[in-house]
N, C-alpha and C positions, 0 to 999 in steps of 0.2 A: 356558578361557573360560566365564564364567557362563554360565548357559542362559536364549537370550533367548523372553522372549512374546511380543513384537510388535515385526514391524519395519515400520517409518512409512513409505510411502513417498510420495515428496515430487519433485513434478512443475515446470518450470519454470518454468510461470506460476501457483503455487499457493504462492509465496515469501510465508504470514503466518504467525506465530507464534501465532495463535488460530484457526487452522483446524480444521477438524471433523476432521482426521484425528490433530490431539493434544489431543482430548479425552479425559481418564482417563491422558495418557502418565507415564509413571513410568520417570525415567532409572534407576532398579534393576537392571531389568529390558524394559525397551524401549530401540528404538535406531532412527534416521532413516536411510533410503536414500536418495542424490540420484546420478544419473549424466547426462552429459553422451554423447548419442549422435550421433554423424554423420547416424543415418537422419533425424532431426529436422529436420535440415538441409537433406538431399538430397533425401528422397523429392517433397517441391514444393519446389522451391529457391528458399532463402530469401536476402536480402541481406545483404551482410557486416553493415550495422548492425543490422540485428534479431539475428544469430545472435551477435554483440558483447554485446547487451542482456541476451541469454539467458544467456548464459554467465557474463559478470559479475556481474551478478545474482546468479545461482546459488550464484557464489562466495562474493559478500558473503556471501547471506543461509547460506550455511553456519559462516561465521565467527561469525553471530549467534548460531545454532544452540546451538555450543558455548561462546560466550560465556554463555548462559540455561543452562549445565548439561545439557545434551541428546547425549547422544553418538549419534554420525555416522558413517558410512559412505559417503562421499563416491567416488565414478569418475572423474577427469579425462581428458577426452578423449584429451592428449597423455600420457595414463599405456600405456606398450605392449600391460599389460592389458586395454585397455578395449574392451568387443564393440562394431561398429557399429550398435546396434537397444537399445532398452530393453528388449525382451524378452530377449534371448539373457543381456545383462550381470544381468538379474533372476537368468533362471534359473544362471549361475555362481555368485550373491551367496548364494542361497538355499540352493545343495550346502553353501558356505562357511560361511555364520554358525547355519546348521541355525532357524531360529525357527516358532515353534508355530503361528503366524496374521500375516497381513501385512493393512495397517488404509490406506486410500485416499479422499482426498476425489474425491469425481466427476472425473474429468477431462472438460474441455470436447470432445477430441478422440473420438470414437466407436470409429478406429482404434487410437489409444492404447489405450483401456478392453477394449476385445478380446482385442489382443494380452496383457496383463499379465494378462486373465482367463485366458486361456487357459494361460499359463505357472501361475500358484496350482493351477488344475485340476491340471494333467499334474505338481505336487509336490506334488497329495493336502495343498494347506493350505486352509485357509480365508481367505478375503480380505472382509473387513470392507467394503461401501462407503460413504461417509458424504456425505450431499447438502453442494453447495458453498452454502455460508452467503454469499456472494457474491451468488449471485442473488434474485430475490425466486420465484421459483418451480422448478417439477423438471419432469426428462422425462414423469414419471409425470402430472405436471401436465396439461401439454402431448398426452397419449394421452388423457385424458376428456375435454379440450376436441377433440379432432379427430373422436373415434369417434364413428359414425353421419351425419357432416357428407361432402356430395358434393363439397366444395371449399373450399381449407385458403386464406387468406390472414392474414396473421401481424397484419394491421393488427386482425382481430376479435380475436384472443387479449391482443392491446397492450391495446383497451378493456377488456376483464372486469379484468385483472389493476390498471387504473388505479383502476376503481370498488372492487374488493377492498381495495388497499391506499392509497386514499384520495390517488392523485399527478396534480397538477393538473384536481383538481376539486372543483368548487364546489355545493357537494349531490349532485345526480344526475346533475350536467352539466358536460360540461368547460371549463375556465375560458376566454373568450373567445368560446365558445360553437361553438366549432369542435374536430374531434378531432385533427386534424392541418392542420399548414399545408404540406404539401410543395411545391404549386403555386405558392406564394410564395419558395418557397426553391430553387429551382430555377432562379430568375434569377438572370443573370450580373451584375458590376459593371461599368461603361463601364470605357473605354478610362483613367480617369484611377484606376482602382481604388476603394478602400470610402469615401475620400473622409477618411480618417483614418492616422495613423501607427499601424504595427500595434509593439507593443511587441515588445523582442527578449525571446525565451528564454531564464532563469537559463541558466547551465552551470557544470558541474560536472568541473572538469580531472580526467582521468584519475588515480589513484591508483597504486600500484606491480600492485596485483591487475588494475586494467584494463588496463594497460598489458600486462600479461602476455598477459592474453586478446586483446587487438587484436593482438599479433605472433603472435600461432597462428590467429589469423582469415586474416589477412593468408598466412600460411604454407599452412594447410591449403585455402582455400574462396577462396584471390586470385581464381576465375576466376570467382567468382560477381557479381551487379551490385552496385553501390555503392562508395562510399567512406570509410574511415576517418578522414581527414583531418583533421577538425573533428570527431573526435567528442566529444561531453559531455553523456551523458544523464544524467539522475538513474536508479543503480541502489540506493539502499537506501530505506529505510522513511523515514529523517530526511528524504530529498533529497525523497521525493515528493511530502510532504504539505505542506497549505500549515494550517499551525497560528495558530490565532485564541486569542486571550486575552479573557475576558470577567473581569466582578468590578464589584461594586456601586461607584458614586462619586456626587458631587453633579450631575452630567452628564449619567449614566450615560442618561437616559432621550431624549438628546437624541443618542446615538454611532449611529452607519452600523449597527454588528454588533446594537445593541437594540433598532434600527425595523426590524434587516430579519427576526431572530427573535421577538423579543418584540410586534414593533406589528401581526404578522399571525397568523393561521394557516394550517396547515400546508394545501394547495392555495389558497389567495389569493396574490392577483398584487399588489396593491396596497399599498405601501411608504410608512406614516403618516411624518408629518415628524419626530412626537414619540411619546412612549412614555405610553400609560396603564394602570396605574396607576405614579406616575413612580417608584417606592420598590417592591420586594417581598424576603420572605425568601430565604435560600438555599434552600429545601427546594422553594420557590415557582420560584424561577427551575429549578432541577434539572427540576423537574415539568415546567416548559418547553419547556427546549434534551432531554429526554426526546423528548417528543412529536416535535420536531422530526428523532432518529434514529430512529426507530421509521418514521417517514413516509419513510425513505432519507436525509436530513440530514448534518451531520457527527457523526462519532463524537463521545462527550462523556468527555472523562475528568476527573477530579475533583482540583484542583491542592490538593494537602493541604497545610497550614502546618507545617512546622517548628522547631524549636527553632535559631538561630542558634548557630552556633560561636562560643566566646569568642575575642578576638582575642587573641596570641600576648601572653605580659607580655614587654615588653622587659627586658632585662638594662639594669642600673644601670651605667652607663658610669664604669670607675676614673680618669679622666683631668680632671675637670673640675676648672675653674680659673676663677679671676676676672678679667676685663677692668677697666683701670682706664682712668679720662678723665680727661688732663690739661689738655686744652685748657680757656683760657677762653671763655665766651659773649660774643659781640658783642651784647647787648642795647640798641645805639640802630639795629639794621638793621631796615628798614622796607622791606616789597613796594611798588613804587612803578608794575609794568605794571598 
């Protein structure tokens, strides 16, 4: 087996393909870690549908993995192999595949991040960790905004980081003029509810991969709460996202998607009818729906034109033959309804 540099390791809610932890990755010589453990499950127990979500997920996004060229090193939980802890299963993978440095975007869990420090430590590698590009700030963040403060409420750190990165506000001040409305939102809906039809939830029918994972839920964790029943969550990348199409037209300045990014900016609330100026370049609009991800937005990706496929030349048919008319016309018939 080649000698690997780095092996990625790749947590279950950490399922992107642009993650900071394959930055620089090079299938040559790097290679992705994903296992599925019970303790994930157990140690707070989780409902069959989350731990469904988790695992399928997993799966997909490993299929993806190696669909982009990336080789994998995958754990399935119903593999007899498989330890019940991410740690333990780490440190087997790591006797196994022998790799120089193992590379990790933050994990959100504190216990996670411990335990897998701890494991790198005790095999003398180095473990890379890379801030999750997810958030808009870090723990490190978070210890200068605390240090020297006699009392920590998350509602002051919300403002700094709103005024820093410019989210729902309007100069120096947040848009409506309040910083929060929780006291408004805290009220219930009477007895006849919101007073609207709540739209149902796309779904997404199980697949053969989920289907697999819902009967090992069902097998291993039956005892835990929830129901399978109805399941159909979106577990990949296509299912989640909800994709918008923009593109200049004679209209354009009068559509939903160009009043609600083009007719504002990024902290205003206010949603023009129409668009000015009604006409702009691409480079112009780029600079735009830019601003707009930078601000937390949607992601912009850039739909490139193509050259059309020629269409297939049909084959000259050997069979053709002529139709002849023998009938005569009745030329004195006259439409008479």
């Amino acid at each position: 087996m080649p000698e690997l540099r780095h092996l990625v390791l790749v947590l279950g809610d950490q399922l992107d393909l642009e993650a900071a932890a394959f930055d620089g990755f090079d299938p040559a010589q790097d290679a992705v870690w994903m296992a599925e453990a019970a303790e994930e499950s157990t140690h707070v127990w989780s409902s069959q549908p989350r731990i469904a979500v988790f695992l399928a997920a997993m799966r997909h996004f490993a299929e993806a993995l190696r669909g982009a060229g990336r080789p994998v090193h995958y754990r399935r939980l119903d593999d007899a192999a498989t330890r019940e802890s991410l740690a333990a299963q780490l440190r087997d993978d790591i006797a196994a595949l022998r790799p120089q440095a193992l590379v990790l975007t933050r994990p959100g869990d504190w216990r996670v991040l411990q335990a897998l420090q701890a494991v790198a430590a005790e095999a003398g590698l180095p473990l890379a960790l890379r801030e999750d590009r997810h958030f808009f700030t870090t723990p490190a963040d978070f210890a200068a905004h605390a240090r020297g403060r006699k009392g920590l409420r998350m509602e002051y750190f919300y403002r700094e980081l709103r005024k820093r990165f410019g989210v729902l506000m309007d100069g120096g001040k947040p848009v409506g003029g309040e910083w929060n409305y929780d006291a408004e939102n805290r009220e219930a809906f009477g007895p006849e509810g919101p007073g609207f039809d709540l739209p149902q939830p796309p779904r997404f029918e199980p697949d053969a991969i989920t289907r697999e994972v819902l009967a090992l839920v069902r097998s291993r964790f039956g005892s835990h709460p929830g129901r399978l029943d109805s399941f159909a969550w979106p577990l990949t990348r296509a299912q989640s996202q909800v994709v918008a199409w923009w593109a200049p037209s004679r209209d354009e300045q009068n559509g939903g998607l160009s009043r609600l990014l083009r007719g504002r900016r990024p902290g205003t609330a206010a949603v023009p009818d129409s668009v000015v100026p009604q006409t702009l370049s691409d480079d112009d609009a780029l600079a735009c729906f830019t601003a707009w991800e930078h601000a937390g937005g949607p992601v912009v990706e850039a739909a490139e034109p193509v050259t059309p496929m020629a269409p297939p030349t049909p084959s000259t048919p050997l069979d053709l033959d002529v139709r002849h008319f023998h009938r005569s016309i009745d030329t004195h018939w006259r439409r008479t309804s």
